[in-house]
VOGU-3710 file (C-alpha; in Angstrom, 3 decimals, decimal comma):
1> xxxxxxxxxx> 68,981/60,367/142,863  68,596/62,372/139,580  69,011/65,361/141,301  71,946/64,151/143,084  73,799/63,064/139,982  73,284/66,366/138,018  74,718/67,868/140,967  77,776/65,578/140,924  78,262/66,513/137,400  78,169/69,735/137,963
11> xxxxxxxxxx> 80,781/69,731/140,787  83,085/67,583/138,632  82,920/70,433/135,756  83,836/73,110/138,713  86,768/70,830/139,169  87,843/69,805/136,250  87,284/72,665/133,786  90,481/74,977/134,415  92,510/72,223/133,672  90,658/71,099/130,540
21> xxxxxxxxxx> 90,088/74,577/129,411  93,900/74,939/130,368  95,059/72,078/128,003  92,919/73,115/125,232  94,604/76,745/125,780  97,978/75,218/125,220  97,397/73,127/122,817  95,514/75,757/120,439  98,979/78,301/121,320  101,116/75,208/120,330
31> xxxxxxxxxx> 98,662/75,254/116,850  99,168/78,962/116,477  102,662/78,459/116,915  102,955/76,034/114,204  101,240/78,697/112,183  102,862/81,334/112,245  106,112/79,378/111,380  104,750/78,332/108,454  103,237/81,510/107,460  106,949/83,017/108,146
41> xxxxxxxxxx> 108,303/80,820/105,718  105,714/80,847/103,302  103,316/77,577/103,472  99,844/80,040/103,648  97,823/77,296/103,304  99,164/75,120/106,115  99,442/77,359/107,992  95,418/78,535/107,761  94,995/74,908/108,074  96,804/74,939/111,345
51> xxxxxxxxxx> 94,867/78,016/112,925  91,331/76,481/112,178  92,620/73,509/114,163  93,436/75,555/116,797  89,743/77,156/116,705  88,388/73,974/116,731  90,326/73,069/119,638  89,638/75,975/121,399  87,066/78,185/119,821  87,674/81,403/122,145
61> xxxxxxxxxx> 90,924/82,090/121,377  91,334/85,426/120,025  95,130/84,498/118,744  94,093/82,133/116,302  91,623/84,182/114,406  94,451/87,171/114,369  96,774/85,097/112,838  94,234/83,844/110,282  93,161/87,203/109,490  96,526/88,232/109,079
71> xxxxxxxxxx> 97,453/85,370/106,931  94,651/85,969/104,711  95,049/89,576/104,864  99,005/89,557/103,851  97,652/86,782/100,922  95,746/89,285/99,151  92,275/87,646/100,517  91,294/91,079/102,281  87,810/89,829/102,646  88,149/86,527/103,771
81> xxxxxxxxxx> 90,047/88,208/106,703  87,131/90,729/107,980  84,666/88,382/109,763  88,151/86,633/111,745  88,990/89,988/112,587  85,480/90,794/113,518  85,613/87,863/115,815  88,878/88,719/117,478  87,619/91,706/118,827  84,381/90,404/120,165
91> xxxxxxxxxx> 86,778/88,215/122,046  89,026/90,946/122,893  87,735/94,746/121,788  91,347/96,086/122,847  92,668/94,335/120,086  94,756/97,553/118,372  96,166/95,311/115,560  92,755/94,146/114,904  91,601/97,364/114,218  94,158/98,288/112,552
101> xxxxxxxxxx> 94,401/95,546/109,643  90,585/96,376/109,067  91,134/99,928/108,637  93,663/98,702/106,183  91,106/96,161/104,597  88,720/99,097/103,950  90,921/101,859/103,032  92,513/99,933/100,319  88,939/99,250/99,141  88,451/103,394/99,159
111> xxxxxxxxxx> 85,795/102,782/101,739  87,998/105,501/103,649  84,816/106,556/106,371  84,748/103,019/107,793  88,925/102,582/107,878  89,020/105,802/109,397  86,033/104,443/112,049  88,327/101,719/112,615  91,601/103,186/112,948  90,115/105,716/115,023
121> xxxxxxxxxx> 88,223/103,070/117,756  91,592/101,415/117,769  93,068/104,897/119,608  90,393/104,834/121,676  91,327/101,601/123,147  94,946/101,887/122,735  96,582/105,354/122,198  100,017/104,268/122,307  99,695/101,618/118,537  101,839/103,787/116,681
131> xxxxxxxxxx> 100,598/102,193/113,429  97,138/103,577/113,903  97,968/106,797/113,372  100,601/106,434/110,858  97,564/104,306/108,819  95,354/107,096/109,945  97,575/109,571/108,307  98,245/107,952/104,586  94,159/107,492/104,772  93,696/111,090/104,949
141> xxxxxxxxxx> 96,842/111,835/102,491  95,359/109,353/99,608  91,782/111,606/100,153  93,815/114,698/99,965  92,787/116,146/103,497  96,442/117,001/103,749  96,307/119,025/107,437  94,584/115,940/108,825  97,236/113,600/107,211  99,749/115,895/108,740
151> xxxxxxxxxx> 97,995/116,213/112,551  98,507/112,548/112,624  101,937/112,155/111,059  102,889/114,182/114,119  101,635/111,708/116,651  103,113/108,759/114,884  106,585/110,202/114,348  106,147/110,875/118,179  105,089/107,485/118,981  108,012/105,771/116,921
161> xxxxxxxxxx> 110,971/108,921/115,626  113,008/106,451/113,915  109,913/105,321/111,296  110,945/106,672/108,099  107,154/105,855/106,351  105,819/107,930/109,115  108,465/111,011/108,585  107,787/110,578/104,565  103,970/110,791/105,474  104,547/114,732/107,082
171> xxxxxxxxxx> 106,677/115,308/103,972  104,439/114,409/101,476  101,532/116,321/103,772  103,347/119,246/103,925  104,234/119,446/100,615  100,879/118,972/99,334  99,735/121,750/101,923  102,579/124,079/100,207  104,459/124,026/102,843  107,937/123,482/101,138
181> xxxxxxxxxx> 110,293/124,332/103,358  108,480/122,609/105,861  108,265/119,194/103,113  111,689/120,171/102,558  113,322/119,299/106,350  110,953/116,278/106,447  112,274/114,821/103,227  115,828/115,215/104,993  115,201/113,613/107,752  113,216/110,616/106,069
191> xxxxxxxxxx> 116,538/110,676/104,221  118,884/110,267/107,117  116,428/107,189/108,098  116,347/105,644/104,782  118,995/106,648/102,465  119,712/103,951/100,141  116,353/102,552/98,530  113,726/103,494/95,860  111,705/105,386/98,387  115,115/107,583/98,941
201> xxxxxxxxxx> 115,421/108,490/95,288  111,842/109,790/95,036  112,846/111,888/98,473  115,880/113,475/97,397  113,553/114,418/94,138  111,517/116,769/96,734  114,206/117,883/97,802  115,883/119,037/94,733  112,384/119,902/93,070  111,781/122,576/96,504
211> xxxxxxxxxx> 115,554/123,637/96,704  115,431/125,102/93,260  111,522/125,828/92,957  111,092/129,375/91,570  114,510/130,015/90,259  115,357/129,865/86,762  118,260/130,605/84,554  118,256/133,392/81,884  121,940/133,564/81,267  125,061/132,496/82,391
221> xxxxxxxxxx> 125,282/135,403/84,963  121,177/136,246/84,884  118,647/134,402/87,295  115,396/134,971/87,375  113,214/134,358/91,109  109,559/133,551/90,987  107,072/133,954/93,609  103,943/133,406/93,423  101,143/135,731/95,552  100,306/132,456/98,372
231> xxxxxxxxxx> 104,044/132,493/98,999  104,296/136,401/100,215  102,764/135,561/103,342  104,713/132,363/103,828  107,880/131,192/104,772  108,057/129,877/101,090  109,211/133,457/99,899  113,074/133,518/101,883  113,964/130,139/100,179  114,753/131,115/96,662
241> xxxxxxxxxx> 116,643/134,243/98,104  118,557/132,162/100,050  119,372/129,310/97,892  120,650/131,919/95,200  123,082/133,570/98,328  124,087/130,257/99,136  126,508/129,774/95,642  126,493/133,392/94,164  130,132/134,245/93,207  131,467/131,069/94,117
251> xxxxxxxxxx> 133,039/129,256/91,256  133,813/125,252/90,164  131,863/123,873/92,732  130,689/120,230/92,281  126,656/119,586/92,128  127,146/118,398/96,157  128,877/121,061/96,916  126,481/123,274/96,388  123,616/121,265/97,498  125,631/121,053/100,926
261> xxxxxxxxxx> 125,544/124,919/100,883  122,611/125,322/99,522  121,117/123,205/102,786  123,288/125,042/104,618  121,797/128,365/103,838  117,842/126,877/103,948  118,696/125,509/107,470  120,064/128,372/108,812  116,584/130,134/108,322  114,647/127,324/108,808
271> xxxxxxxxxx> 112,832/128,727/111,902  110,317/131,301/109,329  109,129/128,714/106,919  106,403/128,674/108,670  105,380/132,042/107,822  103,287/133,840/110,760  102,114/130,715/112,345  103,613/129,236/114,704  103,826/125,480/114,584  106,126/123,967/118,005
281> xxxxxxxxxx> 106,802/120,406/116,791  108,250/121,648/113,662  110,458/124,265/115,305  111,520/121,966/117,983  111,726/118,225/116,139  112,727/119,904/112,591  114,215/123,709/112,680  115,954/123,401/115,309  118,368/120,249/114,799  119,207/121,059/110,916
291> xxxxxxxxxx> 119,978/124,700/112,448  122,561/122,859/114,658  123,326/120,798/111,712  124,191/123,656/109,720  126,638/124,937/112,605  128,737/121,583/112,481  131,554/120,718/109,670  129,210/117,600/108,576  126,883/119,550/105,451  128,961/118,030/102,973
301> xxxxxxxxxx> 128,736/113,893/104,263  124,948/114,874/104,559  124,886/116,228/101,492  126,613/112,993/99,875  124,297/110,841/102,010  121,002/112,157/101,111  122,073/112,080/97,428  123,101/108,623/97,074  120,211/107,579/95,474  120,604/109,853/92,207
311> xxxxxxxxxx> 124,583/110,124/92,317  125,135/106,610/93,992  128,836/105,549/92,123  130,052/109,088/92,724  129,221/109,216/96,469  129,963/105,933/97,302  133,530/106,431/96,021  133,191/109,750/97,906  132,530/108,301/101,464  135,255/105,572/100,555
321> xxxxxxxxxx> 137,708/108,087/100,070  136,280/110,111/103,177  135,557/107,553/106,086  135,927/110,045/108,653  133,598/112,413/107,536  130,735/109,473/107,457  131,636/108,220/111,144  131,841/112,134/112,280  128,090/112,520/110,763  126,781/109,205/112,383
331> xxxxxxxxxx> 128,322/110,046/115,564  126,860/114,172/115,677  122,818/112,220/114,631  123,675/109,281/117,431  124,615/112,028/120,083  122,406/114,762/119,116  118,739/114,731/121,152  115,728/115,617/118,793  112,554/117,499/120,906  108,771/117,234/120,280
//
């Protein structure tokens, strides 16, 4: 009779489980749910109170512990967030955004080799999270490997072109790698992205900083170029040249007006900054479309519109006065096809 009964039992679990298990699925989503609303506007603590309810109601659910971790994570408890994290991916080891947020967690801490082990498992399990290699790629900038930080810049601009963090990681790579003209395309096209903000006046910093890098005044009609002996074999040594060509003999032009030429000039030889070696995404994604830009009648809106953060009352007026110009740039980016 014992026997019997356990066997009963044991057929009513077969049964019944899915639907219990079911109900206790819902109801912990319906918990998570709750959470995240309150996390989105603001109520941390309820809302951490509402994801360990939805553990306890269903202690498998790899959603709850995410948001949790990522709760504590955006709260400045980095910590706290690890062993949630942890969990979720013994629950489910494809989470990406998992390992993600704990390469984050370490590599703030500076314990770069185990965010890098992290961000690195995460592309192993799903090559297509755009965010791991964009994290991957400020990791290696802030340790100053600056050809790794670029190698993965590359793959996250290719995952996602129209993140500006991810084209402002290959400019500050390449700059660091002396690679200027190089830094100096990327900093234009992070500007095109992101023109208006505090990031955009640091960029358009670069860019004046590597436009006039090497050239110095010694009179009102005497210039003097410096290169130094790394830039002979580089495509560092045609800028200054350039730049100088660019303006020579032309007279009353406004500070915009000659960056627009300036660019104009750089562009135009954009293809040999990188010296000897050959480098295909640059040429193609880079070199190639501000070579095209260059051709159009639009240098002087993109001049204005990369600017705005250091002359913002003078170009705003500008592009005001000169609607046209602003709509005829935004249509030649909108119809104009960037390659890898």
């Amino acid at each position: 009779m014992k026997t019997y009964h356990n066997f009963l039992f044991l057929l009513l679990l077969i049964v019944f489980s899915p639907a219990a298990f079911g109900q206790a699925n819902n109801a912990a989503k319906a918990l998570v749910d709750q959470g995240v609303a309150l996390n989105d506007s603001g109520k941390y603590d309820k809302a951490i109170a509402k994801y360990n309810e939805a553990i306890k109601t269903y202690p498998d659910y790899p959603t709850a512990y995410y948001e949790l971790g990522y709760t504590l994570f955006s709260t400045g408890k980095e910590k706290d967030a690890i062993p949630y994290l942890e969990k979720v991916l013994k629950l489910d080891p494809k989470s990406a955004g998992a390992y993600d947020m704990l390469g984050s967690i370490y590599d703030d801490s500076k314990q770069f080799d185990k965010a890098i082990d992290y961000y690195k498992k995460g592309i192993e399990v799903n090559p297509n999270y755009q965010r791991l290699y964009y994290n991957l790629s400020i990791s290696y900038l802030r340790q100053k490997k600056y050809a790794e930080s670029e190698s993965y810049a590359i793959q996250a601009i290719k995952l996602q072109p129209k993140h500006a963090s991810s084209q402002r990681a290959y400019a500050m790579a390449t700059f660091n790698e002396n690679k200027r003209g190089v830094s100096l395309l990327a900093w234009c096209s992070f500007l095109l992205l992101e023109p208006q903000t505090k990031r955009s006046t640091e960029a358009y910093n670069y860019v004046h900083y590597i436009i006039n890098y090497g050239i110095k005044s010694t009179g009102e009609k005497n210039v003097n170029i410096t290169v130094s002996t790394n830039d002979m074999d580089s495509g560092n040594f045609m800028m200054p040249i350039s730049v100088l060509a660019a303006t020579t003999d032309k007279k009353g032009l406004s500070r915009t007006d000659s960056l627009s030429l300036q660019l104009k000039s750089l562009f135009e030889v954009s293809g040999g900054f990188t010296g000897k070696k050959e480098d295909a995404f640059y040429k193609n994604y880079f070199s190639e479309y501000f070579k095209k830009l260059a051709e159009t009648d639009n240098m002087q809106a993109f001049a204005r519109l990369i600017s705005i953060g250091a002359y913002q009352d003078e170009n705003l007026q500008w592009f005001k006065d000169n609607n046209a110009k602003l709509s005829a740039l935004d249509a030649w980016v909108t119809a104009t096809k960037r390659e890898f």
